[in-house]
N, CA and C atoms of all chains as a GROMACS GRO file, in nm:
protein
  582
    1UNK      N    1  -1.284  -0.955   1.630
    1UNK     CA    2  -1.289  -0.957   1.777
    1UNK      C    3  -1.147  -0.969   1.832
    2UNK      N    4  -1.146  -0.890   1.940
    2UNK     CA    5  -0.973  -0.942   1.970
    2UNK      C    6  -1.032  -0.960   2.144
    3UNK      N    7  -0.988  -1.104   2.185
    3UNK     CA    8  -0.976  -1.155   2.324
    3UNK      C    9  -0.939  -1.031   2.446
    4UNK      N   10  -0.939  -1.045   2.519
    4UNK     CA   11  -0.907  -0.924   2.644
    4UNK      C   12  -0.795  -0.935   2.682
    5UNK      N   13  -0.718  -0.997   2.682
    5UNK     CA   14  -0.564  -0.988   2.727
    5UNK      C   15  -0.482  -0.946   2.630
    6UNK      N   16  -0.510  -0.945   2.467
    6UNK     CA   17  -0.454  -0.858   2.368
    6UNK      C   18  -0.541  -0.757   2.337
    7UNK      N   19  -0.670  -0.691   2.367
    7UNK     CA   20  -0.706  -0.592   2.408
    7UNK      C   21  -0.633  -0.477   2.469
    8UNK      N   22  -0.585  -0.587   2.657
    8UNK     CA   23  -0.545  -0.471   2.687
    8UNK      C   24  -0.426  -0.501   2.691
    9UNK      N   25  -0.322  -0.549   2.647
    9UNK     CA   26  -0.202  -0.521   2.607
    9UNK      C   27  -0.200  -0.361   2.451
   10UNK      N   28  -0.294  -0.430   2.374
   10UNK     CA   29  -0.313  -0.288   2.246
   10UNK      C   30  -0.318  -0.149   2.324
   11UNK      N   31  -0.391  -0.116   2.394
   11UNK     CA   32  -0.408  -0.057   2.490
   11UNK      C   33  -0.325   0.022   2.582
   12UNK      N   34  -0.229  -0.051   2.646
   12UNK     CA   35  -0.090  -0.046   2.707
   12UNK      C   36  -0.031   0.030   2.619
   13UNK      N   37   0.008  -0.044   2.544
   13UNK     CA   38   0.182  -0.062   2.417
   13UNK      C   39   0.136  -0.014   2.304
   14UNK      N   40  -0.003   0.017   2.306
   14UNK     CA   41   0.004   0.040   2.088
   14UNK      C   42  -0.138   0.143   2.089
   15UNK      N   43  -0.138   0.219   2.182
   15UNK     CA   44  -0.268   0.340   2.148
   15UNK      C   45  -0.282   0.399   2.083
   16UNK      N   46  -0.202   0.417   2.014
   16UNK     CA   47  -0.194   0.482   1.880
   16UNK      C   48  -0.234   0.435   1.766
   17UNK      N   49  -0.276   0.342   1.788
   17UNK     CA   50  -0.321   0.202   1.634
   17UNK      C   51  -0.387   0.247   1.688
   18UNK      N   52  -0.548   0.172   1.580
   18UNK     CA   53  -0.681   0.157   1.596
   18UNK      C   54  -0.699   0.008   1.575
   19UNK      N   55  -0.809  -0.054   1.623
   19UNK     CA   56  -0.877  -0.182   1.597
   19UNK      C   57  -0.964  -0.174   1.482
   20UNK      N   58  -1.010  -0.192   1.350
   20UNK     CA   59  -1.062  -0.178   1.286
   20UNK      C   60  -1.057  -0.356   1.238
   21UNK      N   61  -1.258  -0.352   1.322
   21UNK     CA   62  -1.285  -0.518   1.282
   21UNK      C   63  -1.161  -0.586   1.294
   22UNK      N   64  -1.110  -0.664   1.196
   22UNK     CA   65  -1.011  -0.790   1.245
   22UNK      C   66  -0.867  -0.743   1.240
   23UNK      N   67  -0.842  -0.618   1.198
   23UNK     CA   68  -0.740  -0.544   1.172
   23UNK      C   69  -0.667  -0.442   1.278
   24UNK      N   70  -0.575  -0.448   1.260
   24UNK     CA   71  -0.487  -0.336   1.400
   24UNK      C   72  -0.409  -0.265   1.249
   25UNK      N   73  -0.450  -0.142   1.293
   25UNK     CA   74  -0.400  -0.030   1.194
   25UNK      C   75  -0.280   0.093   1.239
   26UNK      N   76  -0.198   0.122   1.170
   26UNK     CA   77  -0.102   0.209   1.234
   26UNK      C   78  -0.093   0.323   1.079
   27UNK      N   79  -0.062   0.435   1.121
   27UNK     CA   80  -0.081   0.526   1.012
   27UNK      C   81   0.021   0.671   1.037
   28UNK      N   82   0.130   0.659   0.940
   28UNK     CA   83   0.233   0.768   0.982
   28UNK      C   84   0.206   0.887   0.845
   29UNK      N   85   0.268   0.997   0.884
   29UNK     CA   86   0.269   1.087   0.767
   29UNK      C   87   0.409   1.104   0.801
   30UNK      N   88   0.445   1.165   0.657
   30UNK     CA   89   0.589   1.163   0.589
   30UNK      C   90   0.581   1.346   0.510
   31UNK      N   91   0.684   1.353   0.535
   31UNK     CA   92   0.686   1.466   0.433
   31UNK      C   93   0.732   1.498   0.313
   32UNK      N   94   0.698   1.337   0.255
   32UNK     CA   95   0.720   1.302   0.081
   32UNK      C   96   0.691   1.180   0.070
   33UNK      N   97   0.713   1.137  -0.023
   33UNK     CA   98   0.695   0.994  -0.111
   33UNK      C   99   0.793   0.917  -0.068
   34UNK      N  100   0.956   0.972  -0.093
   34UNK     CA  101   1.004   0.858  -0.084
   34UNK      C  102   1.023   0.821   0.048
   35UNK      N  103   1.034   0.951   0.169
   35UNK     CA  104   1.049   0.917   0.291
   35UNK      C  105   0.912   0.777   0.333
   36UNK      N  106   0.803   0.799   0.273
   36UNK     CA  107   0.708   0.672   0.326
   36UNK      C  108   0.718   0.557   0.242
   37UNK      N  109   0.808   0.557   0.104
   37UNK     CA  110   0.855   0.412   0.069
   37UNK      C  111   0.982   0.376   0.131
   38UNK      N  112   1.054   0.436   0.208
   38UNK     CA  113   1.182   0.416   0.280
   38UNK      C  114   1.103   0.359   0.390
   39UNK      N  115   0.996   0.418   0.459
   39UNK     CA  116   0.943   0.368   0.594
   39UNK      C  117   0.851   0.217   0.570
   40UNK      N  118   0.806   0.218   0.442
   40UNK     CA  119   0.736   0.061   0.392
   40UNK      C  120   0.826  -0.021   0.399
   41UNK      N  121   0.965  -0.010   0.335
   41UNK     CA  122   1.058  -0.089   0.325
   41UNK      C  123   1.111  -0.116   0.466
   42UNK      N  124   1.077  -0.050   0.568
   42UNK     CA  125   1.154  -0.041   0.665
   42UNK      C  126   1.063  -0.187   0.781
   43UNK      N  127   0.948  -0.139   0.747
   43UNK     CA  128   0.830  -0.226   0.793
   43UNK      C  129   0.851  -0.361   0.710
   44UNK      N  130   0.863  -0.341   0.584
   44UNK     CA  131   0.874  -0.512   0.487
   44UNK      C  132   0.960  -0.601   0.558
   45UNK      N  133   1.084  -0.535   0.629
   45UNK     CA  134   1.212  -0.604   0.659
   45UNK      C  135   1.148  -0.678   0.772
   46UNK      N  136   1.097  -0.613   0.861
   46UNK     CA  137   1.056  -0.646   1.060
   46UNK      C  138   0.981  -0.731   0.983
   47UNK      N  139   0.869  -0.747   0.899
   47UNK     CA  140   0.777  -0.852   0.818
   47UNK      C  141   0.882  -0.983   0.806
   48UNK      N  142   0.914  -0.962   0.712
   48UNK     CA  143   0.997  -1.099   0.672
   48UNK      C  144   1.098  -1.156   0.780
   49UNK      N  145   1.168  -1.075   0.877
   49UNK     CA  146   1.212  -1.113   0.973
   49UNK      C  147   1.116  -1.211   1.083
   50UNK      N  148   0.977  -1.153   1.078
   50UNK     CA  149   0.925  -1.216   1.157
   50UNK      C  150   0.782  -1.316   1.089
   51UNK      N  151   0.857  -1.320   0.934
   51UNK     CA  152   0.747  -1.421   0.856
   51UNK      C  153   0.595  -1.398   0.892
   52UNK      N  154   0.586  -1.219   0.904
   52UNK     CA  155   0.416  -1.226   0.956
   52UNK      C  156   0.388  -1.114   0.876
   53UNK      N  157   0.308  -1.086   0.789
   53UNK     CA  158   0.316  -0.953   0.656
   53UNK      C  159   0.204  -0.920   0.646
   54UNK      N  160   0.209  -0.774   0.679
   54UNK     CA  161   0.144  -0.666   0.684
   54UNK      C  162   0.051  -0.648   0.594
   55UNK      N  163  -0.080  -0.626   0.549
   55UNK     CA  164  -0.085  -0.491   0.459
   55UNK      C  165  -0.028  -0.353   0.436
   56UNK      N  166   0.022  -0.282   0.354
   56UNK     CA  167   0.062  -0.199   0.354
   56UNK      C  168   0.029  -0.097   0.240
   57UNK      N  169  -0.053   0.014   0.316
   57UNK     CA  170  -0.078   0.108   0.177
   57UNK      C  171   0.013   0.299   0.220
   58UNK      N  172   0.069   0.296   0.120
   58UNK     CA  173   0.119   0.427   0.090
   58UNK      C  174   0.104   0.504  -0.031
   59UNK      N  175   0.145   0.666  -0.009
   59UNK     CA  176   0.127   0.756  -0.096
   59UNK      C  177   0.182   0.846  -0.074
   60UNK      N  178   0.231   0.952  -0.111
   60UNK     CA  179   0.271   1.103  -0.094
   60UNK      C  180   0.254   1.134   0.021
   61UNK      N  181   0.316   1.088   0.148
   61UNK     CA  182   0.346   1.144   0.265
   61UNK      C  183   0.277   1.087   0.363
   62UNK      N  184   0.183   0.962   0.309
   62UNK     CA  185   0.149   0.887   0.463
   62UNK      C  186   0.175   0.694   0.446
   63UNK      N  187   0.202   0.649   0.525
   63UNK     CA  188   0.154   0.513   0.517
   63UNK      C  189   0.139   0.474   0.637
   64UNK      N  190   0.021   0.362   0.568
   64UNK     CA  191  -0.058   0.260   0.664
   64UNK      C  192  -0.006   0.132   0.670
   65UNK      N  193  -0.040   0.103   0.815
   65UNK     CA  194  -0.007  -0.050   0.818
   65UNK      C  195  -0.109  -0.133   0.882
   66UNK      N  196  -0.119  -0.249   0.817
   66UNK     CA  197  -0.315  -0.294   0.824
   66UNK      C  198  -0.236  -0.461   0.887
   67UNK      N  199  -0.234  -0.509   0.968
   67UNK     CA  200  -0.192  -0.620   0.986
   67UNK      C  201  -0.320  -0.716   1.043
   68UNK      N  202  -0.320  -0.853   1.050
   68UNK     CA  203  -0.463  -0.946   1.105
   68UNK      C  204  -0.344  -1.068   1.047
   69UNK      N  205  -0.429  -1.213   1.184
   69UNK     CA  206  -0.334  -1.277   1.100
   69UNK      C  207  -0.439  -1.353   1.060
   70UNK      N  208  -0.424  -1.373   0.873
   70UNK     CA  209  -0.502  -1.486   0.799
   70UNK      C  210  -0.558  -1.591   0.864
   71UNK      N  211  -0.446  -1.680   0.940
   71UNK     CA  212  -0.467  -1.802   1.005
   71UNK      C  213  -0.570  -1.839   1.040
   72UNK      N  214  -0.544  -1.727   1.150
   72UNK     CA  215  -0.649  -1.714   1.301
   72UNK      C  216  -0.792  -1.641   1.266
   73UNK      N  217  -0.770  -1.554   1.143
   73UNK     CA  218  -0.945  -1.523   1.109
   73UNK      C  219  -0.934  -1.414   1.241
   74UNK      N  220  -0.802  -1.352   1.297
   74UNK     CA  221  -0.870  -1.242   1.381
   74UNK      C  222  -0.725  -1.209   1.435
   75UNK      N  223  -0.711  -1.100   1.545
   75UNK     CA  224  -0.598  -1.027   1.561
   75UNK      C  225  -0.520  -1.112   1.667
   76UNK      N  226  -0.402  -1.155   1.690
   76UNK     CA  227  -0.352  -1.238   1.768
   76UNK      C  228  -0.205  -1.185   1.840
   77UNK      N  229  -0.145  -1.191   1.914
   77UNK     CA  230  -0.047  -1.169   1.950
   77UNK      C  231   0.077  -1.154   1.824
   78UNK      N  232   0.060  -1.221   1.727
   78UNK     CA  233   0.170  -1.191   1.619
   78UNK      C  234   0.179  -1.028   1.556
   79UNK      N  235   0.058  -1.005   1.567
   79UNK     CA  236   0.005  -0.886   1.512
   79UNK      C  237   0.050  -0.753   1.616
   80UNK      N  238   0.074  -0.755   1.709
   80UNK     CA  239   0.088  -0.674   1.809
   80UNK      C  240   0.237  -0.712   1.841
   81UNK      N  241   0.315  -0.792   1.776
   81UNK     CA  242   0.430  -0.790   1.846
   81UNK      C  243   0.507  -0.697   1.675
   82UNK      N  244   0.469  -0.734   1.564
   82UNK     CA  245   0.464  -0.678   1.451
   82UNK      C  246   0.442  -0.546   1.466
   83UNK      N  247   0.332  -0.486   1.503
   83UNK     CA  248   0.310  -0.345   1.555
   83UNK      C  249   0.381  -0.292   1.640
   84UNK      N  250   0.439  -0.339   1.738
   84UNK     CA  251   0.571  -0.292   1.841
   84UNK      C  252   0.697  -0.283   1.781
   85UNK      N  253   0.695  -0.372   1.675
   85UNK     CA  254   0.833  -0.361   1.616
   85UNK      C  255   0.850  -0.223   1.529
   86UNK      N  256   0.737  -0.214   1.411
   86UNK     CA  257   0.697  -0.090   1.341
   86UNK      C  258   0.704   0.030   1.434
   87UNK      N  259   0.618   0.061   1.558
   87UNK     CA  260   0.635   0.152   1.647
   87UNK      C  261   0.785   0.180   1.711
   88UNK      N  262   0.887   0.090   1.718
   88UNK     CA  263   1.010   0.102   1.761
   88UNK      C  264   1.084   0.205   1.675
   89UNK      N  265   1.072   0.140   1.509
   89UNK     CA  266   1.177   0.206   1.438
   89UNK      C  267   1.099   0.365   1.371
   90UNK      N  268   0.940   0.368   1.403
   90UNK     CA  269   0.924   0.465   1.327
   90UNK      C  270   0.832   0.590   1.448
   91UNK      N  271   0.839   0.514   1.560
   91UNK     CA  272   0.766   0.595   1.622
   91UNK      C  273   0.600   0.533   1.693
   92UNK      N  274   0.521   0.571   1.737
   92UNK     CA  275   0.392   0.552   1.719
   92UNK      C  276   0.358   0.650   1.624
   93UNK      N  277   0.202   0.571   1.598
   93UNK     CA  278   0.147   0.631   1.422
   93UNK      C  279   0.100   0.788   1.484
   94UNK      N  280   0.058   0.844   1.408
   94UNK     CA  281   0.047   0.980   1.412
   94UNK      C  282  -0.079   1.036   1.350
   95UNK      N  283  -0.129   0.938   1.320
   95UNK     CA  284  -0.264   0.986   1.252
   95UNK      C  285  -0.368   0.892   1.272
   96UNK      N  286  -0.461   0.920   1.248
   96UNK     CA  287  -0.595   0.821   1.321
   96UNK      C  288  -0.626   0.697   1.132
   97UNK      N  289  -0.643   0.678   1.116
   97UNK     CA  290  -0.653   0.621   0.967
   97UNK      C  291  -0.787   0.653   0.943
   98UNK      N  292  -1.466   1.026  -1.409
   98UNK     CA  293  -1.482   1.058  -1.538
   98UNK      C  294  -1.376   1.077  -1.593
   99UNK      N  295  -1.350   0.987  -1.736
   99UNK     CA  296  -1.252   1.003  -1.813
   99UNK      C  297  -1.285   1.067  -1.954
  100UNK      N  298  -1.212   1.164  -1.981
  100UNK     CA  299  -1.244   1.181  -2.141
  100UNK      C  300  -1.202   1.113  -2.253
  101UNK      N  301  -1.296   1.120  -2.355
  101UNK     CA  302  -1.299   1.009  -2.476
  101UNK      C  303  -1.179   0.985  -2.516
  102UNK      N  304  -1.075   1.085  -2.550
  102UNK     CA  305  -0.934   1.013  -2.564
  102UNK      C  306  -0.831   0.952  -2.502
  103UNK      N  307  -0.842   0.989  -2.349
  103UNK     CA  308  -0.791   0.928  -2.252
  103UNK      C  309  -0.854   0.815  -2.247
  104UNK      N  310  -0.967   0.765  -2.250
  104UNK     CA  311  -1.026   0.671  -2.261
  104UNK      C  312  -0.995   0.535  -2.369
  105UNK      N  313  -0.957   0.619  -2.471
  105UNK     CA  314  -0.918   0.532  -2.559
  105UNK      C  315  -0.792   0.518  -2.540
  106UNK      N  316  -0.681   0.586  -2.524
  106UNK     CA  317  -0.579   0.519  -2.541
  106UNK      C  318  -0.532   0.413  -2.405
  107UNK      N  319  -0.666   0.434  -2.275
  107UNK     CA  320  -0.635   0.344  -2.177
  107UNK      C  321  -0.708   0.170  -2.227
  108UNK      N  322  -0.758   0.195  -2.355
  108UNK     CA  323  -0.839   0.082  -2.371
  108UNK      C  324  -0.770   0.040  -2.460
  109UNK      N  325  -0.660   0.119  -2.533
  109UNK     CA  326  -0.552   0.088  -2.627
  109UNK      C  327  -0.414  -0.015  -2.597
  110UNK      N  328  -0.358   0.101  -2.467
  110UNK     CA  329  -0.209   0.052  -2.420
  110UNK      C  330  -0.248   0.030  -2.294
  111UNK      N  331  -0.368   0.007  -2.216
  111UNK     CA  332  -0.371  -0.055  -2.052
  111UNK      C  333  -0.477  -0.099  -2.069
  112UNK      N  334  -0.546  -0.193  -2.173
  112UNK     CA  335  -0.651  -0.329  -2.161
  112UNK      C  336  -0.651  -0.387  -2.016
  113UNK      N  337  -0.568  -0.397  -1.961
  113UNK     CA  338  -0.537  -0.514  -1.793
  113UNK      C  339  -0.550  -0.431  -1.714
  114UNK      N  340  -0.606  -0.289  -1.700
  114UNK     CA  341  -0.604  -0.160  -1.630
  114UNK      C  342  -0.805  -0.179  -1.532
  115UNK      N  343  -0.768  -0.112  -1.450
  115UNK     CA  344  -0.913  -0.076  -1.462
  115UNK      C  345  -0.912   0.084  -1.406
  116UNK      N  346  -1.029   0.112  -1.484
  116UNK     CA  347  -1.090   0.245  -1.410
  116UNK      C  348  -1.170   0.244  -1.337
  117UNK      N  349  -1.122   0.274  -1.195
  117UNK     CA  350  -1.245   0.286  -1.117
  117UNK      C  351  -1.264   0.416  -1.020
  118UNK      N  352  -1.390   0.518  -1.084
  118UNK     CA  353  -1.461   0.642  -1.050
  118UNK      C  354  -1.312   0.667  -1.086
  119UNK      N  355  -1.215   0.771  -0.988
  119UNK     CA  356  -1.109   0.868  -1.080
  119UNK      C  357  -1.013   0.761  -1.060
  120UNK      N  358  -0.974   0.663  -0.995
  120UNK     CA  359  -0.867   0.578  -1.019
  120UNK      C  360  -0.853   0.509  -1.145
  121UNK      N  361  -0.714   0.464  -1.189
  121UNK     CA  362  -0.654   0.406  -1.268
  121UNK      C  363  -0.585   0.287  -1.205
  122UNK      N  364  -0.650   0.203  -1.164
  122UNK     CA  365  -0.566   0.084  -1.084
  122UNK      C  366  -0.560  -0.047  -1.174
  123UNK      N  367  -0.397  -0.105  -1.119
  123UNK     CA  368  -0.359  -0.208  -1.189
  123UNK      C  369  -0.285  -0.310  -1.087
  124UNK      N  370  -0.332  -0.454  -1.078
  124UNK     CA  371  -0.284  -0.549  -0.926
  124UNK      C  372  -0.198  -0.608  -0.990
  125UNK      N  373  -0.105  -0.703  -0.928
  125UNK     CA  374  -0.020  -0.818  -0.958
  125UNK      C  375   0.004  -0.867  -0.875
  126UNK      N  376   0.056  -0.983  -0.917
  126UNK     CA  377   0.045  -1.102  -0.846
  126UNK      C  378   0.213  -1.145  -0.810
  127UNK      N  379   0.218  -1.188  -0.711
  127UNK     CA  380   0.367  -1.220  -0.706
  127UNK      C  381   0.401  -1.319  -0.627
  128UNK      N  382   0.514  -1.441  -0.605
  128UNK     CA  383   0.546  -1.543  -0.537
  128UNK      C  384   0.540  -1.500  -0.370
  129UNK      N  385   0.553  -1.403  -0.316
  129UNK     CA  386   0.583  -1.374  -0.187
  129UNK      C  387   0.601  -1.244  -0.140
  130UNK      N  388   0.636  -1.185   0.014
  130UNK     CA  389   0.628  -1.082   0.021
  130UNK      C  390   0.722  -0.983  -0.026
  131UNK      N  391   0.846  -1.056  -0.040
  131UNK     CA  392   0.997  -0.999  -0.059
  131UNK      C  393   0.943  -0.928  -0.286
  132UNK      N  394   0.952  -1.019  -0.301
  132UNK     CA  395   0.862  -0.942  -0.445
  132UNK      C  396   0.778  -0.849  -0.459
  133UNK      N  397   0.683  -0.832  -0.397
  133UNK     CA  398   0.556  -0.678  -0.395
  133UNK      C  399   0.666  -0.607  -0.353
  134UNK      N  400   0.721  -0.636  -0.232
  134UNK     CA  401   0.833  -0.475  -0.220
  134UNK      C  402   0.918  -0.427  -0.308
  135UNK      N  403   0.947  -0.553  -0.375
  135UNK     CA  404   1.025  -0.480  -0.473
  135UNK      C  405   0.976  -0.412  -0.581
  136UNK      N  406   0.895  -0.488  -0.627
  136UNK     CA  407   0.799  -0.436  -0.720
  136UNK      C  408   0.775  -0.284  -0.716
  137UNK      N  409   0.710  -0.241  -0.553
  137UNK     CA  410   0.649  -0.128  -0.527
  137UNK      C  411   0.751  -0.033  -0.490
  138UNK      N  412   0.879  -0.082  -0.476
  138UNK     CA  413   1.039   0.032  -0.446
  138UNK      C  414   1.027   0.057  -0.639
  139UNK      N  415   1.043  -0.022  -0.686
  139UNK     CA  416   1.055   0.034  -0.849
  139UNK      C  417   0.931   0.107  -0.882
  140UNK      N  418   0.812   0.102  -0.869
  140UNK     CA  419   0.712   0.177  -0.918
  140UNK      C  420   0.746   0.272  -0.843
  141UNK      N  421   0.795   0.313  -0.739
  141UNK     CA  422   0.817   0.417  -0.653
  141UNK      C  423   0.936   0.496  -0.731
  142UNK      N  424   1.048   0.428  -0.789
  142UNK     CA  425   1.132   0.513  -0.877
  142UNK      C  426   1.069   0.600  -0.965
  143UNK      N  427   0.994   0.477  -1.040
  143UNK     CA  428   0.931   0.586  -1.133
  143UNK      C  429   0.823   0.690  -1.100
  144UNK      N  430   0.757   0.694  -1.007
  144UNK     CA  431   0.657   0.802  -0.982
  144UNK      C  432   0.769   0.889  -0.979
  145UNK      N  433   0.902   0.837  -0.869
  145UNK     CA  434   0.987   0.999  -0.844
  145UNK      C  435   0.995   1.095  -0.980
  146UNK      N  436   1.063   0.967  -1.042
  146UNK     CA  437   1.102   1.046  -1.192
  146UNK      C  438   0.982   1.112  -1.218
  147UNK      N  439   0.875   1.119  -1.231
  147UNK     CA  440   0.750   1.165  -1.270
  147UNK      C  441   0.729   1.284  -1.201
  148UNK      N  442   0.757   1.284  -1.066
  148UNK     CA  443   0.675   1.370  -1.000
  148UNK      C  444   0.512   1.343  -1.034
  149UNK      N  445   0.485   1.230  -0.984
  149UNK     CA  446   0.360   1.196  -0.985
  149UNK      C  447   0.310   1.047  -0.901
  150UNK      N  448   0.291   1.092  -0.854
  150UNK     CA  449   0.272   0.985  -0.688
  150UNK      C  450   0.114   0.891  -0.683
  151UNK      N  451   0.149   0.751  -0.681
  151UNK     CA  452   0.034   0.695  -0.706
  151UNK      C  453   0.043   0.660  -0.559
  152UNK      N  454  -0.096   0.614  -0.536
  152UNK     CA  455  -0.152   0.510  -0.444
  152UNK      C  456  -0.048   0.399  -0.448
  153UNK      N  457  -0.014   0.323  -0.327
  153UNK     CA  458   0.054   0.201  -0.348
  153UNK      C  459  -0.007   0.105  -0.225
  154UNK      N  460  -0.062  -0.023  -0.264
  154UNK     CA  461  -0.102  -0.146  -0.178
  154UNK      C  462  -0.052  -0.238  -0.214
  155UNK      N  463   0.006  -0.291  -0.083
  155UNK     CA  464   0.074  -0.423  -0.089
  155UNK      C  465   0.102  -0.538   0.034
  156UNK      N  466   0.039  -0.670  -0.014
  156UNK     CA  467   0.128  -0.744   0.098
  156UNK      C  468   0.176  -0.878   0.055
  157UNK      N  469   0.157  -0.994   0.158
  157UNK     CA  470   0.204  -1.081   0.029
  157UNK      C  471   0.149  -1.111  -0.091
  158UNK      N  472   0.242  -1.139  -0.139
  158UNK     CA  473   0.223  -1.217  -0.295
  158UNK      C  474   0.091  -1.112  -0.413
  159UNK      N  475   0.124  -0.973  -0.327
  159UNK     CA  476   0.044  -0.881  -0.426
  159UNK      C  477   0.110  -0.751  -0.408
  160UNK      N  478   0.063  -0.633  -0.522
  160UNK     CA  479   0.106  -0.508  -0.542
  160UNK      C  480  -0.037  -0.486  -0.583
  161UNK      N  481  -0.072  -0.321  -0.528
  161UNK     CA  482  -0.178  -0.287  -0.611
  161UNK      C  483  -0.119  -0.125  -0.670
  162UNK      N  484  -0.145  -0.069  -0.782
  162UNK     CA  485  -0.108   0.072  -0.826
  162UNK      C  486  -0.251   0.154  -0.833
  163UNK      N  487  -0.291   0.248  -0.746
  163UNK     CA  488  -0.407   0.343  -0.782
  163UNK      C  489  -0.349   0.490  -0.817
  164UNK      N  490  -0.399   0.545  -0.972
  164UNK     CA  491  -0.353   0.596  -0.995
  164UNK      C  492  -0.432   0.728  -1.027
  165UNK      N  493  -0.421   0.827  -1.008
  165UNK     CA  494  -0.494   0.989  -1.033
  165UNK      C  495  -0.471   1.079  -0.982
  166UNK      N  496  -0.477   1.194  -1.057
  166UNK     CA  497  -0.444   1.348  -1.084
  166UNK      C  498  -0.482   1.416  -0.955
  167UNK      N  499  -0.483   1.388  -0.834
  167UNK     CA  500  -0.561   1.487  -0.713
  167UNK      C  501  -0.551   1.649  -0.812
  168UNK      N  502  -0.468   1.707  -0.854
  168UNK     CA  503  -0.508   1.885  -0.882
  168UNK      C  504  -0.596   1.841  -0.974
  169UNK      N  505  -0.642   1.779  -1.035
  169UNK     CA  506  -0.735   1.793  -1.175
  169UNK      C  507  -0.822   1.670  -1.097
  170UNK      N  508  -0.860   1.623  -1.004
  170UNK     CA  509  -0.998   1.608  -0.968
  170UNK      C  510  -1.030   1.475  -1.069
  171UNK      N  511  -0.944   1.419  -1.116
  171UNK     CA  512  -0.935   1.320  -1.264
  171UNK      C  513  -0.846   1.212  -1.265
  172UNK      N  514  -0.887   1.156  -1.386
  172UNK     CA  515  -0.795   1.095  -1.474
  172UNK      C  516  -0.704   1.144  -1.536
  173UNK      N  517  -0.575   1.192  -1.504
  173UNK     CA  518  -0.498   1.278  -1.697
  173UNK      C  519  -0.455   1.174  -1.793
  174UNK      N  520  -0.359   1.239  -1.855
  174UNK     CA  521  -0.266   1.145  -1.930
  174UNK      C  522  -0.105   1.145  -1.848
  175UNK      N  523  -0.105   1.223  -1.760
  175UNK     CA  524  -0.014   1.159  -1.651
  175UNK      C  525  -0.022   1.021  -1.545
  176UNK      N  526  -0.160   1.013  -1.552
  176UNK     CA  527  -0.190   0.859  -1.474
  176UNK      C  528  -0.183   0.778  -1.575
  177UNK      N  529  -0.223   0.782  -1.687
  177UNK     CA  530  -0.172   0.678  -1.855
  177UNK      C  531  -0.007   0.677  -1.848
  178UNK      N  532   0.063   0.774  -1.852
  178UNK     CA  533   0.219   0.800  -1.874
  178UNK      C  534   0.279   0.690  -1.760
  179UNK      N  535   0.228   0.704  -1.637
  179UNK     CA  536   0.256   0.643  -1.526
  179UNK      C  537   0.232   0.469  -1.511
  180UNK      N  538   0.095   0.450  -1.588
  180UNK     CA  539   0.077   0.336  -1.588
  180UNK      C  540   0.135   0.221  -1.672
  181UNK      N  541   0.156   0.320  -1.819
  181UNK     CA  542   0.230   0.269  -1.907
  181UNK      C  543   0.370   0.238  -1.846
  182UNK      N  544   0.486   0.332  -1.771
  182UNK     CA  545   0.547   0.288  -1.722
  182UNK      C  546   0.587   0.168  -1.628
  183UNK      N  547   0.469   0.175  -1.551
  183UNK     CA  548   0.457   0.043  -1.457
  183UNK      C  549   0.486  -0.068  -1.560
  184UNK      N  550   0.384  -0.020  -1.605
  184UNK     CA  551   0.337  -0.200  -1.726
  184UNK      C  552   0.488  -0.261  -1.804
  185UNK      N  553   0.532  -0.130  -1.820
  185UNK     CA  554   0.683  -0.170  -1.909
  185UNK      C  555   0.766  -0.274  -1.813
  186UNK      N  556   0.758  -0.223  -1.729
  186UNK     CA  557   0.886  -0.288  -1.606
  186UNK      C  558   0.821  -0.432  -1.548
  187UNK      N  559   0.653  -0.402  -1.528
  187UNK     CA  560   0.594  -0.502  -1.473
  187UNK      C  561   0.510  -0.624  -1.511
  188UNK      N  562   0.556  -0.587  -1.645
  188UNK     CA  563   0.425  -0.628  -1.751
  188UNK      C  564   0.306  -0.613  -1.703
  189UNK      N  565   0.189  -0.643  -1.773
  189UNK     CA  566   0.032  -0.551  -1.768
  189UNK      C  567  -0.011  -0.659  -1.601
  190UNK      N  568  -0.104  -0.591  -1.589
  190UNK     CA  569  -0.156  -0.603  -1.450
  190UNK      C  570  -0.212  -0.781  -1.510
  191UNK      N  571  -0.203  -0.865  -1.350
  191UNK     CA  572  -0.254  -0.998  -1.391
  191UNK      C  573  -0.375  -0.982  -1.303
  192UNK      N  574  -0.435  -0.954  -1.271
  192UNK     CA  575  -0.534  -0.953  -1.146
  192UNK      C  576  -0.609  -0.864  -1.120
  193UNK      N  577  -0.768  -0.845  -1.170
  193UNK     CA  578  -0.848  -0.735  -1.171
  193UNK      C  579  -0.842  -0.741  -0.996
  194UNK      N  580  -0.873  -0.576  -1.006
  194UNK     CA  581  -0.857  -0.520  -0.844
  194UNK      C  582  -1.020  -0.575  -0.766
   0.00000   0.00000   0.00000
């Protein structure tokens, strides 16, 4: 469930994610491998900078980013400020997951 | 579906492996998030060298490797070649998927 004021902030700032159950998902394609382990790594850093860590699945030209925070048992403002950061350096996602 | 010799030598040299339907996946476990990345930048070397691109999941304090042939619809002995590699660098998977 995500509350209505980070609803519609997602909404606003991050339409390009999806809500999936407790998860806010972002999903880029690459046009290789290493370009989407350069873009994981790129996401790991904004992670550890902001001590809030992602799921992250990649492969041959796409990766996902699956974020929720443990804590809270549901999507919270950490998660969406995490997703703004990812959207800064790589764009909004580009694919629906 | 795996065939009988692929089969065996994954039950030979990747015991800590699992097969699941055409994947070849193997998890680990790690102190934090800064480790899975690294982990998954080195398994990422080696697919390059390979030219053979696995699945990669990760967040904290885990790595996951899914591994299979998309042109052959399979298992080969390029997802064995691949896994064996992992295992060398990573030692064998600690953590059924």
């Amino acid at each position: 469930m995500v509350d209505g004021v980070l609803a519609a902030r997602i909404a606003a700032e991050l339409p390009a994610w999806t809500v999936a159950g407790e998860e806010l998902v972002g999903r880029w394609r690459f046009p290789d491998f290493a370009s989407a382990i350069a873009a994981a790594v790129h996401v790991g850093a904004l992670a550890e900078r902001a001590d809030h860590h992602p799921e992250l699945r990649l492969g041959w030209g796409f990766l996902e980013v699956r974020l929720t925070t443990h804590s809270a048992g549901a999507l919270t403002s950490r998660d969406a400020d995490l997703a703004a950061a990812a959207q800064a350096v790589l764009g909004a996602p580009r694919q629906a997951p």
